[in-house]
C-alpha positions as a printed NumPy array, in Angstrom:
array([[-83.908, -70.052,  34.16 ],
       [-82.954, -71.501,  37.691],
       [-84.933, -71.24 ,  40.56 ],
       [-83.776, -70.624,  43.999],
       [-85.678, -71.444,  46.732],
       [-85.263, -73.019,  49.929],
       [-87.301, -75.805,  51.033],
       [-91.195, -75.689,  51.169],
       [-91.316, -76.287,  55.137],
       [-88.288, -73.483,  55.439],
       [-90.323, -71.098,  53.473],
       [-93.446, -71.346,  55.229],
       [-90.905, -71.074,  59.027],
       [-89.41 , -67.949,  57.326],
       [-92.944, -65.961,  56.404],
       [-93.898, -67.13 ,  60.084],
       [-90.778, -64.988,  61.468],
       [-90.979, -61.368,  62.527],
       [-90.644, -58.833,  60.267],
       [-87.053, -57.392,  61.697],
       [-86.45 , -61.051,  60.44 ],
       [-87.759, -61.104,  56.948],
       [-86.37 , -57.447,  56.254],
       [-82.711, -59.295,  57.193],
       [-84.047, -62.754,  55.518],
       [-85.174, -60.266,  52.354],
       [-81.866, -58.156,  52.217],
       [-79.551, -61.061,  51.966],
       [-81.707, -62.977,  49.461],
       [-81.601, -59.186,  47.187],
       [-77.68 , -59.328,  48.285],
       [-77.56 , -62.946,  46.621],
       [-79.168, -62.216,  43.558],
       [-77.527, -59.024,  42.536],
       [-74.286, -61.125,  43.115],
       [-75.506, -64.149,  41.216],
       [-76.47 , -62.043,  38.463],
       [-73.508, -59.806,  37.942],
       [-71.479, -62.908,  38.477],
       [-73.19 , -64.518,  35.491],
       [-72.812, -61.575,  33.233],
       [-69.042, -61.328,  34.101],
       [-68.484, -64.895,  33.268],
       [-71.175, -65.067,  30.022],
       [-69.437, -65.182,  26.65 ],
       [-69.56 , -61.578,  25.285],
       [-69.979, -61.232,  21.273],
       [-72.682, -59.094,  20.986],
       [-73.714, -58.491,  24.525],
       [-77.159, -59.495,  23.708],
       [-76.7  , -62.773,  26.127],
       [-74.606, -60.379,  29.057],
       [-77.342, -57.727,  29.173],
       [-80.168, -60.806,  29.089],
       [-79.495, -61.733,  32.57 ],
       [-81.447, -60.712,  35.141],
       [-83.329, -61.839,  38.777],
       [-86.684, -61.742,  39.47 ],
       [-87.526, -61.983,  43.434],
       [-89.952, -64.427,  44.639],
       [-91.609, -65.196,  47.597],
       [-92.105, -62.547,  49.292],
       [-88.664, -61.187,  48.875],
       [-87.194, -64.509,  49.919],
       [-86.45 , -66.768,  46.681],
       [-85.689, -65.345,  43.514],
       [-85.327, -66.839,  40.186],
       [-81.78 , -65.975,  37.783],
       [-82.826, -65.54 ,  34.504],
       [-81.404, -64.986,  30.956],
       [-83.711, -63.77 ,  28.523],
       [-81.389, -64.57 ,  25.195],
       [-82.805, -67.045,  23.136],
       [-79.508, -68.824,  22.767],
       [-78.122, -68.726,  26.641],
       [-79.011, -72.724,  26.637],
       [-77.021, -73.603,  23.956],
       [-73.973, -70.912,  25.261],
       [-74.521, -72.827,  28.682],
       [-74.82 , -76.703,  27.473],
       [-72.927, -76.462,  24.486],
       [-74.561, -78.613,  21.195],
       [-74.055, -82.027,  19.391],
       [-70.966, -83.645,  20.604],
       [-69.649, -80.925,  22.47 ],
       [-72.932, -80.616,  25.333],
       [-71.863, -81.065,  28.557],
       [-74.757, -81.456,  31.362],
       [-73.7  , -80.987,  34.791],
       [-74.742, -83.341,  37.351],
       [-78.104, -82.536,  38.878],
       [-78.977, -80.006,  35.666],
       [-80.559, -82.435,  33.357],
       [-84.112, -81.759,  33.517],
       [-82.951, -77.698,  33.048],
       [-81.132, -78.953,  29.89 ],
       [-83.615, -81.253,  28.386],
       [-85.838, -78.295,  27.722],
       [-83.437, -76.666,  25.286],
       [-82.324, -80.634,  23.241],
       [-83.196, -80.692,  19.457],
       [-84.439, -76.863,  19.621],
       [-82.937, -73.686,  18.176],
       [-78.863, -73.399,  16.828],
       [-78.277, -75.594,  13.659],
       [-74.692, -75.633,  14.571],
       [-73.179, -78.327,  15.896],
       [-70.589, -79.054,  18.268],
       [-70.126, -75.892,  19.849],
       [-68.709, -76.445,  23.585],
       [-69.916, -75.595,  26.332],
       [-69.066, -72.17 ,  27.867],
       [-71.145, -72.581,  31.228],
       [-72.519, -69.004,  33.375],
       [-75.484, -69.231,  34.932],
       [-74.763, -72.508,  36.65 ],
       [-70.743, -71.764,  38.268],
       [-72.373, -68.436,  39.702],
       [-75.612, -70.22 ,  40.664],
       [-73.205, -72.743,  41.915],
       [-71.306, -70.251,  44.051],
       [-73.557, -68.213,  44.959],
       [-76.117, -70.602,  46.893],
       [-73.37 , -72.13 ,  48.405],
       [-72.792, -68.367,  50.131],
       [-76.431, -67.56 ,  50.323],
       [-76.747, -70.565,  52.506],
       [-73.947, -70.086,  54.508],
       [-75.329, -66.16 ,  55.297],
       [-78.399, -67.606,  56.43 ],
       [-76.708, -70.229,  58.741],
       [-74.715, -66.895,  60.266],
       [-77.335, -64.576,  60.278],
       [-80.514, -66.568,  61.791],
       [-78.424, -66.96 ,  65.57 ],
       [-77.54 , -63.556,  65.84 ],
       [-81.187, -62.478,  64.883],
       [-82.741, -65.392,  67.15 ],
       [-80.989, -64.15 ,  69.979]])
């Protein structure tokens, strides 16, 4: 599971806002994680489709954070890879530690990252929208 969610001090500025705000605010952040999501099934590994239909968003915060979310029991190991073959991206350690030693008995599979590229992505254009969308509201 990753969690996105803007700062602490921007989230308390953003519940402060009007509510013409927060319904734009809360409309871009649903935008985002429909995106992110169906971005991460398109790129997730498909054998059985158990880990592609696993994927899912749960909205946070009011509407304004939401977390991305795959409910297959073996999305870490698809993500990371295992044994020799695990390859942490910078920044995603503390995400991966939680899955080390636990689960698969196979080794060495590679890597075949999802959730992270679209999360990747996808905040990257979530934070740009904000950026466009906050002057024209706070005209």
């Amino acid at each position: 599971m990753i969690k996105v969610n803007g700062v602490p001090t921007l989230s308390r500025y953003l519940l402060s806002l009007a509510p013409k705000i927060k319904a734009e605010l809360r409309q871009t952040t649903a935008d985002t994680a429909v995106a992110m999501r169906d971005d991460a099934r398109d790129r997730a590994p498909v054998e059985t489709g158990e880990l592609r239909s696993s994927i899912r968003f749960e909205l946070t915060n009011g509407g304004l954070g939401f977390f991305l979310i795959a409910d297959a029991d073996h999305w870490p190991y698809i993500e990371f890879g295992t044994g020799g073959s695990v390859d942490i991206p910078a920044g995603f350690g503390d995400l991966a530690a939680r899955f080390k030693g636990k689960g698969l008995k196979t080794v060495n599979l590679p890597a075949r990252p999802f959730l992270i590229p679209a999360y990747l992505v996808h905040r990257q254009r979530y934070l740009d929208e904000i950026k466009r969308l906050l002057p024209r509201i706070l005209r």
